[in-house]
RODO-2510 file (C-alpha; in nm, 4 decimals, decimal comma):
residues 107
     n   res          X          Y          Z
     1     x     0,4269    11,1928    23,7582
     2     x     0,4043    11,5268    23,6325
     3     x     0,1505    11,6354    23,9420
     4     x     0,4086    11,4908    24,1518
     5     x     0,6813    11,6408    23,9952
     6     x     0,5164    11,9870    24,0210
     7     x     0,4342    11,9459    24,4003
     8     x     0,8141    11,8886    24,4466
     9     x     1,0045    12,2367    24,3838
    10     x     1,3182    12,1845    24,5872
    11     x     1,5616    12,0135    24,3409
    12     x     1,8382    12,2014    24,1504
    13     x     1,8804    11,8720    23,8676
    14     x     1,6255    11,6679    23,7579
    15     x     1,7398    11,2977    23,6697
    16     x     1,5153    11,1097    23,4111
    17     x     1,6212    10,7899    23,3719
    18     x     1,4417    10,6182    23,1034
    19     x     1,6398    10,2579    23,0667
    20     x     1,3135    10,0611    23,1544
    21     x     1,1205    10,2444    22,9255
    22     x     1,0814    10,0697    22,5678
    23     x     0,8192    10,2092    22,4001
    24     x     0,6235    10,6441    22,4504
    25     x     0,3765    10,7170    22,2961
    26     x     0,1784    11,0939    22,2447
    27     x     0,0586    11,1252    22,6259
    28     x     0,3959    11,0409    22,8001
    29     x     0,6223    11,2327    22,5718
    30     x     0,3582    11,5421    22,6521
    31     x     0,4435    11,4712    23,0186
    32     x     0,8339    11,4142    22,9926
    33     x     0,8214    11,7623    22,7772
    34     x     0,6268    11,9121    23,1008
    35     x     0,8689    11,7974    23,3176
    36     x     1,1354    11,9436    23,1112
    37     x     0,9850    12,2937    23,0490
    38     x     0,8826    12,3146    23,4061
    39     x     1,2233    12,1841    23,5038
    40     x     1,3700    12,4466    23,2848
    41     x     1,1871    12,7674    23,3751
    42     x     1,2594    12,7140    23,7549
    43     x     1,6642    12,7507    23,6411
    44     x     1,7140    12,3531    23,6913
    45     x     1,9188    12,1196    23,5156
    46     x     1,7480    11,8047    23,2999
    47     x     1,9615    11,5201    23,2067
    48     x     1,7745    11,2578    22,9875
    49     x     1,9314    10,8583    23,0919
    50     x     1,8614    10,5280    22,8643
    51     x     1,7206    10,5960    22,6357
    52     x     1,6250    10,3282    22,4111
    53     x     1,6182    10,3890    22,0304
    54     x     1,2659    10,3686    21,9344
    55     x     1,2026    10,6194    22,3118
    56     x     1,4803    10,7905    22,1326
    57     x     1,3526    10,8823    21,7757
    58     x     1,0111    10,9024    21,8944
    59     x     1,1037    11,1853    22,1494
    60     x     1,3202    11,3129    21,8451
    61     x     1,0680    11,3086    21,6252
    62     x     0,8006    11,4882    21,8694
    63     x     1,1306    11,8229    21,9279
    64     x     1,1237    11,7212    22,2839
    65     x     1,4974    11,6369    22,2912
    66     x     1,5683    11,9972    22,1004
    67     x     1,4763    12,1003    22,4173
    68     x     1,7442    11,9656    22,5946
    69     x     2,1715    12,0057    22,4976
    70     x     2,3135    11,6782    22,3189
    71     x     2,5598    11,6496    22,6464
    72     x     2,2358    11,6073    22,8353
    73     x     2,1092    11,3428    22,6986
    74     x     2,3136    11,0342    22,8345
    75     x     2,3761    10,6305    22,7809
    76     x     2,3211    10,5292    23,1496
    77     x     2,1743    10,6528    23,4988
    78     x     2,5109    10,6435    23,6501
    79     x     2,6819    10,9002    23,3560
    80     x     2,3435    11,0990    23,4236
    81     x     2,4011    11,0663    23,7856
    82     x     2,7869    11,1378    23,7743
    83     x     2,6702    11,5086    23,5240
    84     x     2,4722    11,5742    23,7404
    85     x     2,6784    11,5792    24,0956
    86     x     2,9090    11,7942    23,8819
    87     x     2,6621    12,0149    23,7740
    88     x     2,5625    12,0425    24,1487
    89     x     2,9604    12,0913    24,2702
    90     x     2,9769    11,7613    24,4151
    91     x     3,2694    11,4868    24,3014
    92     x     3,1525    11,1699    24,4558
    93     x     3,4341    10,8952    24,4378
    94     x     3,2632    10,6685    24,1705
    95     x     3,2429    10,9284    23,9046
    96     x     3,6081    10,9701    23,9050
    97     x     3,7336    10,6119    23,9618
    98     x     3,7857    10,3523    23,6608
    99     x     3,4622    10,2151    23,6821
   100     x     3,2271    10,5097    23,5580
   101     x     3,1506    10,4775    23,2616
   102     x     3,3447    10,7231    23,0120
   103     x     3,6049    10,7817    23,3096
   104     x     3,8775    10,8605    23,0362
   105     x     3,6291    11,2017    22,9646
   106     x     3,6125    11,4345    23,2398
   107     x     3,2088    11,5235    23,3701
***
């Protein structure tokens, strides 16, 4: 993913959505830290989706999310997703309408 990730160089936010994801271990947090850094010193944007608690603490525990803001590390895809458009100037209909999540709380 990381190889991949590097081949790709034309994205302004990077979107890691980690819902389906219940368990890292040393290798993969090495690789979602790559992806960050690498994310970071091109100027880009990294928002961090669903995470579970024990992906949570573990990627705590390793620094990787001192890496990243608290307001970029998110609940679900779609709040990522939402940060994200905003980040990139965009206001797409479903971040602003009742049924995104934390709609009360503007992006």
């Amino acid at each position: 993913m990381v190889r991949q990730l590097a081949a790709f160089d034309q994205y302004d936010v990077l979107v890691m959505d980690l819902t389906d994801v219940p368990a890292v271990d040393f290798t993969s947090t090495r690789a979602i830290e790559d992806m960050i850094s690498d994310a970071q010193t091109r100027q880009r944007c990294v928002f961090l989706a669903g995470l579970r608690p024990r992906v949570r603490q573990f990627l705590q525990d390793q620094g990787i999310l001192d890496k990243l803001a608290a307001d970029r590390v998110l609940e679900s895809r779609q709040e990522a997703l939402c940060r994200a458009a905003k980040e990139l100037g965009l206001s797409p209909e479903t971040c602003n309408g009742r049924d995104a999540p934390g709609s009360d709380q503007p992006y």
